[in-house]
N, CA, C and O atoms as a Tripos MOL2 file, in Angstrom:
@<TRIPOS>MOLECULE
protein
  216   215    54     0     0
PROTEIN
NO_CHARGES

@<TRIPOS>ATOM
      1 N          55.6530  264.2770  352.9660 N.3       1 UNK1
      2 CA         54.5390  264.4110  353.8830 C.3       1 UNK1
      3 C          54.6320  265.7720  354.5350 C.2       1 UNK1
      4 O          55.7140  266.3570  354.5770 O.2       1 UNK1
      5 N          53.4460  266.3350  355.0830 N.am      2 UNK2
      6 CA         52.9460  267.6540  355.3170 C.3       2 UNK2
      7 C          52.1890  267.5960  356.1190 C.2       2 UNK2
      8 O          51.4390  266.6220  356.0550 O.2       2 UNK2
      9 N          51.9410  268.7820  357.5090 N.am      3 UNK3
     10 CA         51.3010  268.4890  358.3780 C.3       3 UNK3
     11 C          51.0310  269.4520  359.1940 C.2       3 UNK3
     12 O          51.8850  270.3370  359.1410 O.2       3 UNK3
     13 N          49.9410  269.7030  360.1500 N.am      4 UNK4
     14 CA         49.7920  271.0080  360.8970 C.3       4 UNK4
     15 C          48.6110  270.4940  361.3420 C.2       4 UNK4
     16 O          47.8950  269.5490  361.0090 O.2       4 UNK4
     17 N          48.5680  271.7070  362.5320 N.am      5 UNK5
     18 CA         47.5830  271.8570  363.2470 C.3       5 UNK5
     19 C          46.7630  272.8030  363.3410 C.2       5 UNK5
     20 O          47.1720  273.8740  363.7890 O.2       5 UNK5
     21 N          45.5180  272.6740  362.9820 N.am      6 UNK6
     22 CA         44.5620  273.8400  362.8380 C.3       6 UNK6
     23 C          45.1710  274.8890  361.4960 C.2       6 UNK6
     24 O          45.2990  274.5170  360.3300 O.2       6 UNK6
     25 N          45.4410  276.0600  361.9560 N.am      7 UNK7
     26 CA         45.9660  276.8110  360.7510 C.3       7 UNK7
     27 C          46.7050  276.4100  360.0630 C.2       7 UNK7
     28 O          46.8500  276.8490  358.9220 O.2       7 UNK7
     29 N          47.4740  275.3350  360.6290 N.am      8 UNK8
     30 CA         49.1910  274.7360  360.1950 C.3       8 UNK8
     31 C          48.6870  274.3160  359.0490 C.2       8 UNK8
     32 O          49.1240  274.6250  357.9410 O.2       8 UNK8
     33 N          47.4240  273.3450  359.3510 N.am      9 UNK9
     34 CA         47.4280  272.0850  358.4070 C.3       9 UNK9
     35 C          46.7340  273.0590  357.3080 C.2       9 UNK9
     36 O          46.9940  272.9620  356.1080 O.2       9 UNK9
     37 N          46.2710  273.5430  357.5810 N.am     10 UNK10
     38 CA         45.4780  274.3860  356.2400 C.3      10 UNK10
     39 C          46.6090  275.1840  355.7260 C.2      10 UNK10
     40 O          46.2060  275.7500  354.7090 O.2      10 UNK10
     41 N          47.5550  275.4170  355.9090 N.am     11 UNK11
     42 CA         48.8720  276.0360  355.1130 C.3      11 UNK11
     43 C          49.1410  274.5230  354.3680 C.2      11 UNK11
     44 O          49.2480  274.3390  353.1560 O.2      11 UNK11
     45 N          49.1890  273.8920  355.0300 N.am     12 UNK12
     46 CA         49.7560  272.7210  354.2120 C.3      12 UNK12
     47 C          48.9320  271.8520  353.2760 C.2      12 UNK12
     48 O          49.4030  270.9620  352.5690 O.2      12 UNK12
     49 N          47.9530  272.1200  353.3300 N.am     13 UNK13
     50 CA         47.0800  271.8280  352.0430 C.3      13 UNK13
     51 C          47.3470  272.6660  351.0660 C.2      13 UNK13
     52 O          47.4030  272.3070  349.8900 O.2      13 UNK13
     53 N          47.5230  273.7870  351.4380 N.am     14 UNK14
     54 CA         47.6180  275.2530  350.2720 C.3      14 UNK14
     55 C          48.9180  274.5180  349.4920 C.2      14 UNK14
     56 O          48.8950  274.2510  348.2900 O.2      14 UNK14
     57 N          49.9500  274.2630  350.3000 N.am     15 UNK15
     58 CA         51.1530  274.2670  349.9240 C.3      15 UNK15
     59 C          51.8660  272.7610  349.3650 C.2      15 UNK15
     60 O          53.0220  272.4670  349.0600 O.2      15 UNK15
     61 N          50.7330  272.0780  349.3920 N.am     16 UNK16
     62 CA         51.4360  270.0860  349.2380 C.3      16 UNK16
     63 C          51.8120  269.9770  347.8120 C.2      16 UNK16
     64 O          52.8570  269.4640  347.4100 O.2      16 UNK16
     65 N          50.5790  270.6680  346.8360 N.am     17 UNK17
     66 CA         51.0190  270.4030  345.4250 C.3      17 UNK17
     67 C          52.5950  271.1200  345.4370 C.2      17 UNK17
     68 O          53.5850  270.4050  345.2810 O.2      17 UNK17
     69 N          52.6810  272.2030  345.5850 N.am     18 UNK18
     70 CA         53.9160  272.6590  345.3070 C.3      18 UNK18
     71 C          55.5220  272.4470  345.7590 C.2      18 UNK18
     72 O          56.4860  272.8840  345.1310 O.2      18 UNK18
     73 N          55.5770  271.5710  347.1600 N.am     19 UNK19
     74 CA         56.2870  271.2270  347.8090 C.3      19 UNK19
     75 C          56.2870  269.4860  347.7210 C.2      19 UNK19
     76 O          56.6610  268.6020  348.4910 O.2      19 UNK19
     77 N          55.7560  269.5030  346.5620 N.am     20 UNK20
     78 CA         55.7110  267.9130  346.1230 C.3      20 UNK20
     79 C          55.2340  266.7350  347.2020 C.2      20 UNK20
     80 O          55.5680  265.5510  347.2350 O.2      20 UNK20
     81 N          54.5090  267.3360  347.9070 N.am     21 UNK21
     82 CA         54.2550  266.1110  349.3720 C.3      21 UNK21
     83 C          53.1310  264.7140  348.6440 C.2      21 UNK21
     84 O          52.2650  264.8250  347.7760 O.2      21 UNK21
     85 N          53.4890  263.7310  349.2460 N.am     22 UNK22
     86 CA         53.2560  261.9850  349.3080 C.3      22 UNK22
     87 C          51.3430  262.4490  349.9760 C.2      22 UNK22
     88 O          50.2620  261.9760  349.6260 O.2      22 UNK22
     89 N          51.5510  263.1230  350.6200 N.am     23 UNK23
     90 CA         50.3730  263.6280  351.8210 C.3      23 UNK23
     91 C          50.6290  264.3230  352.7100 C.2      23 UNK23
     92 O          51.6930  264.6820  353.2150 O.2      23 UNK23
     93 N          49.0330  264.6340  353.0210 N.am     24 UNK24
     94 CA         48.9350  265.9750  354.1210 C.3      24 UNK24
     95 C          48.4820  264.7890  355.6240 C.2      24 UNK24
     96 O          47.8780  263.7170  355.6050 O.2      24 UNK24
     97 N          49.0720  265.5540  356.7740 N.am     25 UNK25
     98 CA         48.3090  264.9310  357.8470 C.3      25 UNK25
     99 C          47.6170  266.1750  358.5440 C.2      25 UNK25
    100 O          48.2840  266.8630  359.3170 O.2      25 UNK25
    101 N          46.6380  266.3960  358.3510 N.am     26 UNK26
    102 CA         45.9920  267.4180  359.0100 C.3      26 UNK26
    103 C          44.7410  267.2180  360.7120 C.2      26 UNK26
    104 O          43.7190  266.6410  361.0830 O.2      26 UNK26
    105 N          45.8560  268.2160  361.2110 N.am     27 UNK27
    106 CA         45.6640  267.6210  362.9920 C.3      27 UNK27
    107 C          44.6370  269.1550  363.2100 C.2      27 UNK27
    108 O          45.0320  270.2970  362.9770 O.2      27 UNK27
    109 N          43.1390  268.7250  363.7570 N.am     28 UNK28
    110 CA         42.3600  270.3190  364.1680 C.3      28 UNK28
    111 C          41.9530  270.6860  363.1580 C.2      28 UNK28
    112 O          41.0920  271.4940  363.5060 O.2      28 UNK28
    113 N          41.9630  270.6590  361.8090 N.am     29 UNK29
    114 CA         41.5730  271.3030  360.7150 C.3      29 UNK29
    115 C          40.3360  272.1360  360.9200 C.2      29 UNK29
    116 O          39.3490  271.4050  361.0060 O.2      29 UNK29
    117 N          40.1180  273.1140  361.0030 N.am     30 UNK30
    118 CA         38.8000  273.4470  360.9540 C.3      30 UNK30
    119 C          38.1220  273.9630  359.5050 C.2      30 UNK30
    120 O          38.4310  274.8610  358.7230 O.2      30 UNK30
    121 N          37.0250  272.9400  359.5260 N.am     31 UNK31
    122 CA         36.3150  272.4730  358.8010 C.3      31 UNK31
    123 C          35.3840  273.4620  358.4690 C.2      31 UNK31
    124 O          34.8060  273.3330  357.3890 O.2      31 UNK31
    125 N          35.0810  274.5660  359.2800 N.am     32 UNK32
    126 CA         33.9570  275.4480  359.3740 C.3      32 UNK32
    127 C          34.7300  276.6640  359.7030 C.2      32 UNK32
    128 O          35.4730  276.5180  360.6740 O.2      32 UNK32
    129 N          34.7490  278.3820  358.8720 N.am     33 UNK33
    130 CA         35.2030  279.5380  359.4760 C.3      33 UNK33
    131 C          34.1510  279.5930  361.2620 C.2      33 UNK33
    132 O          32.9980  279.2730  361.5510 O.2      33 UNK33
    133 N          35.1690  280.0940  361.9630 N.am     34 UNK34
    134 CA         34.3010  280.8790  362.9020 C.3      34 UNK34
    135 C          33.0620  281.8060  362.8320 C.2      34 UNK34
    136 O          32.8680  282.9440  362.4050 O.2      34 UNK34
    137 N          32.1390  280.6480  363.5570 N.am     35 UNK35
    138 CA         30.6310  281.8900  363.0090 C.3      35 UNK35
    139 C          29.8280  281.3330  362.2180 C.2      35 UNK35
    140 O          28.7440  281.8680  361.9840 O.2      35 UNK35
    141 N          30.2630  279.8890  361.5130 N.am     36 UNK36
    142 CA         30.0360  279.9820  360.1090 C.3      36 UNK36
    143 C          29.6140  278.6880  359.9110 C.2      36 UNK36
    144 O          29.9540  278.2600  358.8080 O.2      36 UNK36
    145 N          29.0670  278.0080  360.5080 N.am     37 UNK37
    146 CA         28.7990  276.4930  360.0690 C.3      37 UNK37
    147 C          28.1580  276.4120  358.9440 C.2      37 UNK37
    148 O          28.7870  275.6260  358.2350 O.2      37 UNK37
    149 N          27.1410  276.8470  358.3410 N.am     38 UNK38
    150 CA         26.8880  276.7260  357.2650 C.3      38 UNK38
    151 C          27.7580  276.7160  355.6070 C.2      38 UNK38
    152 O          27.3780  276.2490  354.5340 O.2      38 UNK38
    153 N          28.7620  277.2830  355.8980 N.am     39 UNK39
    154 CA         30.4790  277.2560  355.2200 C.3      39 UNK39
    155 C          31.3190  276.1890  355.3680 C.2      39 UNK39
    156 O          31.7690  276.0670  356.5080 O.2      39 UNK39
    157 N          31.8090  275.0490  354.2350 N.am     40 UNK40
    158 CA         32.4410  273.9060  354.6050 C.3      40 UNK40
    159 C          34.1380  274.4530  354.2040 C.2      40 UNK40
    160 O          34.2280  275.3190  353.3340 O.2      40 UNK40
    161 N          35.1390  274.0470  354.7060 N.am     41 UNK41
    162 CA         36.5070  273.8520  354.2900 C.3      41 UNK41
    163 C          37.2280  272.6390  353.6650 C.2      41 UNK41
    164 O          38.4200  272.6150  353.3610 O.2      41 UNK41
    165 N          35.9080  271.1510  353.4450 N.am     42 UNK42
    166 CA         36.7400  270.5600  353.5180 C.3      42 UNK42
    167 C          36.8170  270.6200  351.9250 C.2      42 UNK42
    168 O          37.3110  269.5010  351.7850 O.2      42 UNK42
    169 N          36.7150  271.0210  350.8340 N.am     43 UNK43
    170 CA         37.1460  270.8180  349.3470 C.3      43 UNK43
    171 C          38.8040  271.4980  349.5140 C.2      43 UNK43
    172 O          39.7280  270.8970  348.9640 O.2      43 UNK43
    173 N          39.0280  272.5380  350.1590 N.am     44 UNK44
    174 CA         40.3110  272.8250  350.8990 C.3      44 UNK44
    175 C          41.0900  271.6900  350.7970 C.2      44 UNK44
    176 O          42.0540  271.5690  350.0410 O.2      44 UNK44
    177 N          40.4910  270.5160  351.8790 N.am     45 UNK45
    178 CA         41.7150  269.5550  351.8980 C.3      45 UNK45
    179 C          41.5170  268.6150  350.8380 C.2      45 UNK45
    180 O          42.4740  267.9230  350.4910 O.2      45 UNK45
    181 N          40.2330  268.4800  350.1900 N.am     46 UNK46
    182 CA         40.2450  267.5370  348.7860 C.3      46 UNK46
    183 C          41.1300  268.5730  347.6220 C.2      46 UNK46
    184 O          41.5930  267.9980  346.6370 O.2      46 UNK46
    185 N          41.3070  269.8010  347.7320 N.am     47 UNK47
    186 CA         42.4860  270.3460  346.5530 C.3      47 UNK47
    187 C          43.5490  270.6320  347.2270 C.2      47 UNK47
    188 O          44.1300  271.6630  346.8890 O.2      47 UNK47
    189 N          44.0070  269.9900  348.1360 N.am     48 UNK48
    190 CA         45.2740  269.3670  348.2990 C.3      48 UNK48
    191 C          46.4490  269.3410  347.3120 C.2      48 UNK48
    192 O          47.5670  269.8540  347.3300 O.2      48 UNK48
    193 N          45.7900  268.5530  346.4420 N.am     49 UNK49
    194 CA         47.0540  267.7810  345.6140 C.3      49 UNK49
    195 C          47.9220  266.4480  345.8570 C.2      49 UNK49
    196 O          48.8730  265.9450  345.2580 O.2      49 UNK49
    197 N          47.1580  266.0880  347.0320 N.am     50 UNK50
    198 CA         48.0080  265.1330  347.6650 C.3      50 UNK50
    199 C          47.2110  264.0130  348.9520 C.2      50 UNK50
    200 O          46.1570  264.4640  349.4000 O.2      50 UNK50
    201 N          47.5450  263.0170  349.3640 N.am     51 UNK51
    202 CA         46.3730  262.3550  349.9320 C.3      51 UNK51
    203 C          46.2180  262.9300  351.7040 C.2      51 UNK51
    204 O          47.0470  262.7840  352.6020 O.2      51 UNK51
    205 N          45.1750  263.4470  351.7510 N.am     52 UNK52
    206 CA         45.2180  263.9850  353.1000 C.3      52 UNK52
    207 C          44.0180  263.1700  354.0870 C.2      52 UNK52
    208 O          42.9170  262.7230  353.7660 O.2      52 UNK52
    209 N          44.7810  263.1840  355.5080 N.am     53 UNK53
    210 CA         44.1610  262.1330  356.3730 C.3      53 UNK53
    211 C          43.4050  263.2040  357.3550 C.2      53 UNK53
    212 O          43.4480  264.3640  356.9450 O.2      53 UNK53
    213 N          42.9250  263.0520  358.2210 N.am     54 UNK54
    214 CA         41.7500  264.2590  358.8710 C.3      54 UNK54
    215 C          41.0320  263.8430  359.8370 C.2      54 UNK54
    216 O          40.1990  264.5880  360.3530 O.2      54 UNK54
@<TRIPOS>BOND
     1     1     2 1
     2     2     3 1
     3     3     4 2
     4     3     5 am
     5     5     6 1
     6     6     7 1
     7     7     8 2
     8     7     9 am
     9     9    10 1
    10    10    11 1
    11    11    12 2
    12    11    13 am
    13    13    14 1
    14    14    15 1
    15    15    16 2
    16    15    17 am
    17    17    18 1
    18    18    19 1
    19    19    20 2
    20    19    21 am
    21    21    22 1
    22    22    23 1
    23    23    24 2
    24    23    25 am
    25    25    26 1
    26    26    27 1
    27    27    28 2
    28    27    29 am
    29    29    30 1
    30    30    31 1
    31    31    32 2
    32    31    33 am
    33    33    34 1
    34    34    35 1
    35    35    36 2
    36    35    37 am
    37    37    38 1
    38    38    39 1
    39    39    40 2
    40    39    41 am
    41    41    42 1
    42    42    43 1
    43    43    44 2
    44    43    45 am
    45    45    46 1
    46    46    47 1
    47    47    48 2
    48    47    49 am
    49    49    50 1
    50    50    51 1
    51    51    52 2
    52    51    53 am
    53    53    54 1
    54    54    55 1
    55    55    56 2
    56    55    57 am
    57    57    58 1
    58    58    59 1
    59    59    60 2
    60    59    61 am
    61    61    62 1
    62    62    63 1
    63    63    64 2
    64    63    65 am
    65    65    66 1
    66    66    67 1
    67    67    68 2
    68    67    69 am
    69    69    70 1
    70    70    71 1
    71    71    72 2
    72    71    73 am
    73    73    74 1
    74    74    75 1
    75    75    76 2
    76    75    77 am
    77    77    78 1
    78    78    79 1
    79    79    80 2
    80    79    81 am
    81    81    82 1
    82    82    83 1
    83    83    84 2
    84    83    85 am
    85    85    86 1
    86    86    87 1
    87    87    88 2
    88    87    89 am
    89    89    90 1
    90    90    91 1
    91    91    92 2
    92    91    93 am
    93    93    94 1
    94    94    95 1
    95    95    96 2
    96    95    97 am
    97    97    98 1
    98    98    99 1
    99    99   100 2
   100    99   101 am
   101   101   102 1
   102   102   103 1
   103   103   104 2
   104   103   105 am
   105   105   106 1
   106   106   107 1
   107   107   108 2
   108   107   109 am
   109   109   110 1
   110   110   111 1
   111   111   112 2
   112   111   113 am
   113   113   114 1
   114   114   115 1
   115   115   116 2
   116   115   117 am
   117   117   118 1
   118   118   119 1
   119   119   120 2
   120   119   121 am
   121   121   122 1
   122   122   123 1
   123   123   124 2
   124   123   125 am
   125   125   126 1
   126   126   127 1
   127   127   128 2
   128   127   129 am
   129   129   130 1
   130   130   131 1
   131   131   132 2
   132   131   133 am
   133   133   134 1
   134   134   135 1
   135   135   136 2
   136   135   137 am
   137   137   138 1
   138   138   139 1
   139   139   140 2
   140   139   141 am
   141   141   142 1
   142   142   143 1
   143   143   144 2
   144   143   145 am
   145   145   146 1
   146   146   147 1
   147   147   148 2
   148   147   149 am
   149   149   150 1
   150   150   151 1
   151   151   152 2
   152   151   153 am
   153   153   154 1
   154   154   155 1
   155   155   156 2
   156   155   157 am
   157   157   158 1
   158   158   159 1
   159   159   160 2
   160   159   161 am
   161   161   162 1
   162   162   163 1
   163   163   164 2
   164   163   165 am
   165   165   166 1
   166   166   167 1
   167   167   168 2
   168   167   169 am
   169   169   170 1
   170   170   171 1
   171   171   172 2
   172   171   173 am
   173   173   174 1
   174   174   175 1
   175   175   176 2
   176   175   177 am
   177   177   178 1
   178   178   179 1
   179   179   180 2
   180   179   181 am
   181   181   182 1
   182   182   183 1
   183   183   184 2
   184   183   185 am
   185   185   186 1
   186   186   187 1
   187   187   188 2
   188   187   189 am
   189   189   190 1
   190   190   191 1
   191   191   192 2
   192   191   193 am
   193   193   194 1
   194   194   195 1
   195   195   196 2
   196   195   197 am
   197   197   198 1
   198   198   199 1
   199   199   200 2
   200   199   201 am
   201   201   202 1
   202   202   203 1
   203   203   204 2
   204   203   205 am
   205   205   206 1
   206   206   207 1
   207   207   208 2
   208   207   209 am
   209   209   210 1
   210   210   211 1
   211   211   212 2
   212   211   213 am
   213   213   214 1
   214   214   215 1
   215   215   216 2
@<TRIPOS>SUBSTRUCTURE
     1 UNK1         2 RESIDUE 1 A UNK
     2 UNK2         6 RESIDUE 1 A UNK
     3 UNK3        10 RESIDUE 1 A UNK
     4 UNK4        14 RESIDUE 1 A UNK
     5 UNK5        18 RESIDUE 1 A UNK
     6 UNK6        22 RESIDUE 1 A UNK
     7 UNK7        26 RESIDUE 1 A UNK
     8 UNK8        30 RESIDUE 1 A UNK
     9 UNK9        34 RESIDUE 1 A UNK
    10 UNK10       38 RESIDUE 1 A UNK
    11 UNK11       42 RESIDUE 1 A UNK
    12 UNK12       46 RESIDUE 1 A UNK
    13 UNK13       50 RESIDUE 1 A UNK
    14 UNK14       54 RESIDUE 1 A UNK
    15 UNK15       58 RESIDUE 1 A UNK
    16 UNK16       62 RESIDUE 1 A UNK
    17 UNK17       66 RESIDUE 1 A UNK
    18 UNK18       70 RESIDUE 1 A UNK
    19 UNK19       74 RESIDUE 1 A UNK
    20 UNK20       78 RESIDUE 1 A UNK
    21 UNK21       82 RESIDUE 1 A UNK
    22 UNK22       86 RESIDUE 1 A UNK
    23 UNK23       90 RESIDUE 1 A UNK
    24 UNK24       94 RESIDUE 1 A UNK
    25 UNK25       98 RESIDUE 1 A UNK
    26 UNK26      102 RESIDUE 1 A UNK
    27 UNK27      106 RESIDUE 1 A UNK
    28 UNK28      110 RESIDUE 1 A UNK
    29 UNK29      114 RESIDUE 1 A UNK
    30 UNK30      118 RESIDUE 1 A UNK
    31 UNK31      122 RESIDUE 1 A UNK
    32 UNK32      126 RESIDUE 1 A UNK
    33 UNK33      130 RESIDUE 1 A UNK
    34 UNK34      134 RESIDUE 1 A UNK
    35 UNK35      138 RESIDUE 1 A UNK
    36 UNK36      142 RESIDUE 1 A UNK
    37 UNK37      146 RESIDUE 1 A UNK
    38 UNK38      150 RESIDUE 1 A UNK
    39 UNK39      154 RESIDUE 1 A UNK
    40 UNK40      158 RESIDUE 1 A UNK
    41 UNK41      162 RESIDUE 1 A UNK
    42 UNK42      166 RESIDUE 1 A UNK
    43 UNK43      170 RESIDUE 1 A UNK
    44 UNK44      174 RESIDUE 1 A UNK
    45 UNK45      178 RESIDUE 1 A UNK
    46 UNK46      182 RESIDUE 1 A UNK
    47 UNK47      186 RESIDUE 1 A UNK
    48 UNK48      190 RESIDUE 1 A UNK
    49 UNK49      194 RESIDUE 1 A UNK
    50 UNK50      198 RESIDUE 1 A UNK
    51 UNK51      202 RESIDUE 1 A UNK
    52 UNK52      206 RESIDUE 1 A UNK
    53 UNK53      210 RESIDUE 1 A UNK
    54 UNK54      214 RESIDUE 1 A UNK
């Protein structure tokens, strides 16, 4: 398991396939760049590699 907050958790999506994680727990994720709502992040945490909660 893998986990962060805001930036954290988005390192740890990057990083779950490779560090073999069960799942991500992602705390704050932001979902949208600054500025940018029309821009989504979450396929980010669907290519994971791993089951992430949000």
């Amino acid at each position: 398991m893998q986990g962060g907050r805001s930036n954290g958790a988005r390192v740890a999506c990057r990083t779950a396939r490779a560090a073999g994680a069960a799942g991500v727990l992602a705390l704050a994720f932001p979902l949208h760049p600054p500025g940018k709502p029309e821009r989504s992040r979450a396929d980010e945490l669907r290519s994971a590699g791993a089951r992430c909660s949000w």
